[in-house]
TORZA-654057 format. One record per residue (C-alpha): residue number from 1; residue in one letter; x, y, z. Coordinates in nm, 3 decimals. Each point is the difference from the previous one (the first is absolute). Example, Ala and Ser with C-alpha at 12.3 -4.5 7.8 and 13.67 -1.06 7.14 Angstrom:
! residues 2
+-------+------+---------+---------+---------+
| fivex | rodo |    east |   north |      up |
+-------+------+---------+---------+---------+
|     1 |    A |   1.230 |  -0.450 |   0.780 |
|     2 |    S |   0.137 |   0.344 |  -0.066 |
+-------+------+---------+---------+---------+
! end
This chain:
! residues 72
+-------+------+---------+---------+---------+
| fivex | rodo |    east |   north |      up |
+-------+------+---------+---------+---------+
|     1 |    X |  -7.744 |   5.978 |   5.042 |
|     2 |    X |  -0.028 |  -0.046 |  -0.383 |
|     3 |    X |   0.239 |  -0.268 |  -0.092 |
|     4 |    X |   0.238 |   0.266 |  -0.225 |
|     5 |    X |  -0.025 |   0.133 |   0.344 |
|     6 |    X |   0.126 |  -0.286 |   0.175 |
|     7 |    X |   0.228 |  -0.132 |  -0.270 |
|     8 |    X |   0.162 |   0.391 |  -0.003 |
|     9 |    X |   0.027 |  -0.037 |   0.401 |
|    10 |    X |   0.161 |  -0.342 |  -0.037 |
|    11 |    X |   0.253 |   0.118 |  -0.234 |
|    12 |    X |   0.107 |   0.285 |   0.234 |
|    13 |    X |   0.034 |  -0.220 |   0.318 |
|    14 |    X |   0.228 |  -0.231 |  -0.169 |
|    15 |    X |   0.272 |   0.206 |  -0.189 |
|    16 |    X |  -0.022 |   0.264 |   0.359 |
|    17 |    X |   0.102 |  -0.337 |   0.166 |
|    18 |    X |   0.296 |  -0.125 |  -0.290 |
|    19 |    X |   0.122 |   0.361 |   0.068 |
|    20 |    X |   0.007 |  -0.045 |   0.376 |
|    21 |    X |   0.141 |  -0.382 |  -0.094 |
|    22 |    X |   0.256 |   0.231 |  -0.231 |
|    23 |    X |   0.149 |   0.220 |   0.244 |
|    24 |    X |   0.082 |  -0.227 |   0.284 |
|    25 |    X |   0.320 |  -0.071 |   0.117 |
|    26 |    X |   0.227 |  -0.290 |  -0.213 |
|    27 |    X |  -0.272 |   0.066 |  -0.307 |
|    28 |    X |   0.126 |  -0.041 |  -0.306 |
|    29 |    X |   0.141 |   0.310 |  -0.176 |
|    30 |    X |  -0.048 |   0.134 |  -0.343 |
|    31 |    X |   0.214 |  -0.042 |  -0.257 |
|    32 |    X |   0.110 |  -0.347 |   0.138 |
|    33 |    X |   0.380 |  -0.057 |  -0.056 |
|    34 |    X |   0.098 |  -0.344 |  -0.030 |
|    35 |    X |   0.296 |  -0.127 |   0.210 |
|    36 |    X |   0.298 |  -0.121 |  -0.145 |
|    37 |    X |  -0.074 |  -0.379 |   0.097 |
|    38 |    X |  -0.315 |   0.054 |  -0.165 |
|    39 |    X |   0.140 |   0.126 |  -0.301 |
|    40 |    X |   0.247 |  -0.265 |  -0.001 |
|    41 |    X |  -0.301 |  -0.240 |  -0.039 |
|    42 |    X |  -0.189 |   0.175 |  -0.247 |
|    43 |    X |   0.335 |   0.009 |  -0.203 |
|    44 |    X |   0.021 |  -0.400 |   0.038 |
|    45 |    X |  -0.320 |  -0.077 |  -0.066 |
|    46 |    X |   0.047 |   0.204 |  -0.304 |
|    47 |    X |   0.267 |  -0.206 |  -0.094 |
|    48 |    X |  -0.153 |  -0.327 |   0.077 |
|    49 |    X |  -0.292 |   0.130 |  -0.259 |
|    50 |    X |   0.228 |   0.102 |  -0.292 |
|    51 |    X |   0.207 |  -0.335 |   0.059 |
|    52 |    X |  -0.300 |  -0.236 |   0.002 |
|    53 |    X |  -0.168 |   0.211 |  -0.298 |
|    54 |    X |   0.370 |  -0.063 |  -0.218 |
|    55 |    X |  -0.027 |  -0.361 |   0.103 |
|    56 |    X |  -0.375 |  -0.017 |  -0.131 |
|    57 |    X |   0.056 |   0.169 |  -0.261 |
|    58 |    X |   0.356 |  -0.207 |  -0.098 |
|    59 |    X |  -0.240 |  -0.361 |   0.055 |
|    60 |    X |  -0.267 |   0.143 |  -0.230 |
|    61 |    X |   0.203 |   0.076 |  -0.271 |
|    62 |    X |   0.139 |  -0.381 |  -0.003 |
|    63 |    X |  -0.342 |  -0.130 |  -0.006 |
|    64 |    X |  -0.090 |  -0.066 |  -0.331 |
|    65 |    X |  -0.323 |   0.125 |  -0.091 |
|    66 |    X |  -0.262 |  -0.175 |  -0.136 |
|    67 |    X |  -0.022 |  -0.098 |  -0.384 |
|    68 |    X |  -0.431 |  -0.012 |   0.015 |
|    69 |    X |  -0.216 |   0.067 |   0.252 |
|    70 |    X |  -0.185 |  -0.270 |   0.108 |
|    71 |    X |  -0.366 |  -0.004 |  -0.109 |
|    72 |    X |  -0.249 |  -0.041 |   0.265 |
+-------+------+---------+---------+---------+
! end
């Protein structure tokens, strides 16, 4: 086989085995749907972010910047 041969070949076994893998029982299904515990965390974590970025941002500000830099 010419290896575009082989490489084309290759190709074709794997994705006709994902879509076996695909459409077994307990695969996952398209579009996923979060659960609500699941959302519940994405929702904290979200909150945890924008909380931590405010407190950042809040210590940052009080920091007072530097009159030169220093030359090195």
């Amino acid at each position: 086989m010419e290896p575009l041969q082989l490489i084309a070949f290759e190709s074709a076994q794997r994705q006709a085995r994902q879509h076996v893998l695909d459409s077994l029982p307990g695969a996952p299904r398209v579009p996923y749907t979060p659960t609500r515990r699941q959302d519940a965390v994405v929702q904290m974590r979200q909150t945890a972010r924008t909380h931590l970025a405010g407190m950042l941002r809040r210590t940052a500000d009080r920091v007072d910047p530097c009159p030169a830099p220093s030359a090195g």
